[in-house]
N, C-alpha and C positions, 0 to 999 in steps of 0.2 A: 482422562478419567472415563472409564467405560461406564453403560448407563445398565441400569436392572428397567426387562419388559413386564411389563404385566396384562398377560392375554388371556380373559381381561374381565375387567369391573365391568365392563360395557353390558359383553355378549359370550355366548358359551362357543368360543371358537374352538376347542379342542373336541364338541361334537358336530359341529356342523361347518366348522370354514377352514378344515384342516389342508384340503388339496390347497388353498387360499392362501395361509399361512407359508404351506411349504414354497408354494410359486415364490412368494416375495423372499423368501430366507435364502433361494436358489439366485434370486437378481440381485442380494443385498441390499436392498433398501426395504422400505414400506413409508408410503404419504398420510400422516397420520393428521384427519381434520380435525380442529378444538370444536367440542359439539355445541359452544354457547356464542363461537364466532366464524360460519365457517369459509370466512376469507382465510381465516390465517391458519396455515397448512406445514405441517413440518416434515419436511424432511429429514428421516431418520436412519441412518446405515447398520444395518443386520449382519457386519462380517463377524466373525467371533473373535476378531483383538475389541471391537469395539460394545461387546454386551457383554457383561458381565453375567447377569442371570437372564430368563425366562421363566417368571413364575404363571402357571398356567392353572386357572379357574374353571372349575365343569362339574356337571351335573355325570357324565360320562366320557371317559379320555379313551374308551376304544379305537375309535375312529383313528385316534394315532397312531398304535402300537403297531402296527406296520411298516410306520415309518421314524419310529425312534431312532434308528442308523442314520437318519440325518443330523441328527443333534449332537450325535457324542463330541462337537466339538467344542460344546458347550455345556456352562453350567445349567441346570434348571430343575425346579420341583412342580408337583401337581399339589392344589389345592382342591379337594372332592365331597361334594355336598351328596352326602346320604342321608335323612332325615326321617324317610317312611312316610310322609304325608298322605299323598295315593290323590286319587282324584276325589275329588273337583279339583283340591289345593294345586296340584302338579297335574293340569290334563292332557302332556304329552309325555308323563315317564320319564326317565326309566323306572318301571315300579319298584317295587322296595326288593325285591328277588334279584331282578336285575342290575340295579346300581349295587347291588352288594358284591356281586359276580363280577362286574367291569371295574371294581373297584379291587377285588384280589386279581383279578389278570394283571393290573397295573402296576402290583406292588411283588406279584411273582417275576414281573419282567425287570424292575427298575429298585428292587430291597424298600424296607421301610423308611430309609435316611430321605427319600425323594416324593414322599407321599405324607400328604396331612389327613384327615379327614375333618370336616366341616357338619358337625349337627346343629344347621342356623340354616334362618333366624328360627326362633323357638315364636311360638306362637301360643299365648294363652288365652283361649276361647272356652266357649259350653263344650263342645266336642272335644277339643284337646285340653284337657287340663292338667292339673299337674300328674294326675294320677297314671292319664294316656301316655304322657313324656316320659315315666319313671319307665312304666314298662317296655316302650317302646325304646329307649335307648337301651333298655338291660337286654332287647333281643338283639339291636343292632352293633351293640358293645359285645357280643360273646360272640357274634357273625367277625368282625373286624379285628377283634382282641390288637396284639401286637403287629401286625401287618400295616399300622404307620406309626409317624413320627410321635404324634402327639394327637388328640383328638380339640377341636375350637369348637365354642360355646360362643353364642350372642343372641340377645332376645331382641324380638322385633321391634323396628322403631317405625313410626309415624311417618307416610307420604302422605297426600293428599291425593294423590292417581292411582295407588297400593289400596289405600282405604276404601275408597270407592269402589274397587273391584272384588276388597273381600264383602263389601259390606251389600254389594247386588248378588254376591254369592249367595247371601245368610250367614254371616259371621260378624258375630260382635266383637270388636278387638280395639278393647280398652288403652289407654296410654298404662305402660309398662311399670307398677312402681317398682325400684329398683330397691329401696329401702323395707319394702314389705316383708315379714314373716314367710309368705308363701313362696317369695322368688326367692327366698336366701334359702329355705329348707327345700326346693327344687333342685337349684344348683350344689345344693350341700349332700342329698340323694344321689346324682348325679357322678358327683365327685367320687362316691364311694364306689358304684358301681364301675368308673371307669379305670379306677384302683385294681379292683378284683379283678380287672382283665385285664392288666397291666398297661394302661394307656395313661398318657401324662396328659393333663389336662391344661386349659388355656381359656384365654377370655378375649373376646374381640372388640374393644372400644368399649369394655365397660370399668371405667375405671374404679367406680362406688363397690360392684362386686369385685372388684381384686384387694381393696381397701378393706373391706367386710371380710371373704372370706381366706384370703391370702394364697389363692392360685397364681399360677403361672400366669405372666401377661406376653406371651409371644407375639410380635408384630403380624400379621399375614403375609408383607414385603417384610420379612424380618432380616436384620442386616446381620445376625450371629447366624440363618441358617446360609444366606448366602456366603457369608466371610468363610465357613464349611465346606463351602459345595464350586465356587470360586478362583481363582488365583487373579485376578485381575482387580487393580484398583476402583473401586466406587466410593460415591457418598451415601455417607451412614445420616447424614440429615434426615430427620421428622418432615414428612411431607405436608408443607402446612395449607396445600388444596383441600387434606381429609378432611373427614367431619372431628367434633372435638374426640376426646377419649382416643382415637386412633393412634398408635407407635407405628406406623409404616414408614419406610424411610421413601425418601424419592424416585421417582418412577416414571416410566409413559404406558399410557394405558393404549395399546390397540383396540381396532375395532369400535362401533357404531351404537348408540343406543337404539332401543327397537329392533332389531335386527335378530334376535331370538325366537326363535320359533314352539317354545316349548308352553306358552303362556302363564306361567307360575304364578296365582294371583297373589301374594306378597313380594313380588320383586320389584325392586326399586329402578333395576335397569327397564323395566317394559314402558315406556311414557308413548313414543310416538315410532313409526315408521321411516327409517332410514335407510341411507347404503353404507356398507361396510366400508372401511377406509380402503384407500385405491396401494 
């Protein structure tokens, strides 16, 4: 049974650890530590009988596209977070000009079948509220139109290392109700605009809004885009490490928490200081 990579929940390795990545996909392996034990260390083989996909997470996947000719031997999609924040929110970019721009390089080189796009987490604050997200996606929805698969929705959840960092920014950011009037006619605006650019829309771990308003619920590891993109046997198992609401199926994640250099104050991967896996 071949495995599905996921690079990564961690850390944004397709913009900043890409010579990284390729070194180890050149040796076929990669040592991947459990970041809650780090005695116990896996050794993982990177030939392409034995990976079935490589789903790859970024704020910007230029840094690859150089070296895409190493992969063709494999299956694999980009997951791409364009949102618009800007600074403070995002203080190392790409600003919103330029994640748009490396995000159609990506999908002029590799078609839409290989590219998602990610407007998450949504953030409802004083400054962004719902009114900023309505319009802010109708620019970045007519920027993106048909140039991915499908476009993901997920609104921000609770850390207590996330909080703290929006909350020394100046940002008040409420726990989420998922049942409210305003997140269901948020999402339901949303939905309409991503319509009229022809983008199919999806929901990330939230089960209550797919229940409510009867959107797509695609995995992020989703085992129908890989079973598409694939020829190698895997398990379609629910990964049940995720948090709840999650359909991803089972996975290893590469790469290190902390180890992101972009400081994003709502990310859930920035907690502390580490080394990237060896």
């Amino acid at each position: 049974m071949a495995i599905v990579v996921s690079a990564s929940r961690r850390t944004d390795i397709a913009s900043f650890y890409t010579d990284w990545f390729f070194e180890r996909l050149g040796e076929g392996f990669v040592d991947v530590v459990n970041p809650w034990n780090p005695r116990q260390i896996r050794h993982l083989s990177l030939r392409p009988e034995d990976v079935a996909c490589f789903v790859f997470w970024t704020r910007d996947a230029s840094p690859m596209l150089r070296n895409l000719s190493l992969l063709e031997k494999y299956a694999f999609y980009f997951q791409v977070t364009v949102n618009g924040y800007g600074v403070p929110m995002e203080p190392s970019g790409p600003g919103i000009e330029a994640g748009i721009s490396a995000l159609k390089a990506l999908s002029s080189e590799l078609g839409s079948r290989r590219v998602v796009w990610r407007y998450d987490p949504i953030l409802l604050t004083e400054q962004y509220n719902s009114v900023w997200h309505v319009e802010n996606f109708k620019r970045l929805a007519g920027e993106i139109g048909e140039r991915v698969r499908h476009c993901v929705l997920s609104f921000y959840d609770s850390y207590m290392h996330s909080d703290k960092r929006l909350s020394k920014a100046g940002y008040r950011v409420a726990p989420v109700d998922r049942a409210s009037n305003e997140v269901r006619d948020l999402v339901l605006a949303l939905a309409s605009i991503a319509s009229e650019n022809g983008l199919p829309l999806s929901l990330c771990a939230e089960p209550e809004l797919k229940e409510m308003l009867g959107l797509e619920h695609y995995a992020c590891i989703d085992a129908c885009i890989i079973g598409e993109l694939s020829r190698l046997p895997f398990s379609s198992k629910r990964d049940k490490n995720q948090r709840k609401g999650c359909h991803c199926i089972e996975s290893v994640d590469l790469g290190s928490y902390g180890t992101c250099p972009r400081g994003c104050l709502y990310c859930y991967a920035n907690r502390c200081k580490a080394n990237i896996s060896q």
